[in-house]
C-alpha positions as CSV (number, residue, x, y, z in Angstrom):
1,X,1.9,1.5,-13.8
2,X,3.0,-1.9,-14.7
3,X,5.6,-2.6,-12.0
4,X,5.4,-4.9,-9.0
5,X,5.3,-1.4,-7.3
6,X,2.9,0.5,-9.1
7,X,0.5,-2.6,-8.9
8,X,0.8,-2.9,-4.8
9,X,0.0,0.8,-5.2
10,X,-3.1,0.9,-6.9
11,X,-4.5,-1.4,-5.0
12,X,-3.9,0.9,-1.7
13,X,-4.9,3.4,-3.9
14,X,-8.2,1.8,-4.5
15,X,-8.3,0.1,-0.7
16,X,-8.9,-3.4,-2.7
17,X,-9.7,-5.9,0.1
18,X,-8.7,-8.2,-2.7
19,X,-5.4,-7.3,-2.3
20,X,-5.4,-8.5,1.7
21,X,-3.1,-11.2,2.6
22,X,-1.2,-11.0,-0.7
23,X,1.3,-8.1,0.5
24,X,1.3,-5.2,3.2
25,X,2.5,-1.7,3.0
26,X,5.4,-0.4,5.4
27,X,5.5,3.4,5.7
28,X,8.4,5.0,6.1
29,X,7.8,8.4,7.8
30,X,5.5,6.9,10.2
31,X,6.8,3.7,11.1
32,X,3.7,1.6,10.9
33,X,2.4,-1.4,7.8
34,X,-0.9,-2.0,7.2
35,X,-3.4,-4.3,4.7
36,X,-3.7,-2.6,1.4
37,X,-7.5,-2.1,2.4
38,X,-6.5,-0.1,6.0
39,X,-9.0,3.0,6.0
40,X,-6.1,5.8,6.6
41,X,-5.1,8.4,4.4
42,X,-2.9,7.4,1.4
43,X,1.1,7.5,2.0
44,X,3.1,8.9,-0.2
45,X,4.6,6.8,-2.8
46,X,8.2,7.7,-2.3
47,X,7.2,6.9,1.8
48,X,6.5,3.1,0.9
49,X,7.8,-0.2,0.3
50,X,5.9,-3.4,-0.2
């Protein structure tokens, strides 16, 4: 995965705190965004934007 996408989703993926601050993820199916560190299950990619 070398897309903007696929990089923002590796790093939920991984829950890199790294990653905090530089984007959040907006879930579709349940309405709410979180940090790409958040401790909840992982979305399903076609559920997210960035």
């Amino acid at each position: 995965m070398h897309t903007v996408f696929g990089t923002c989703y590796q790093a939920v993926t991984d829950k890199d705190r790294r990653s905090d601050g530089q984007f959040v993820t907006a879930v579709h199916t349940t309405g709410i965004y979180c940090r790409p560190s958040f401790p909840a299950r992982l979305p399903h990619a076609e559920n997210v934007s960035f």
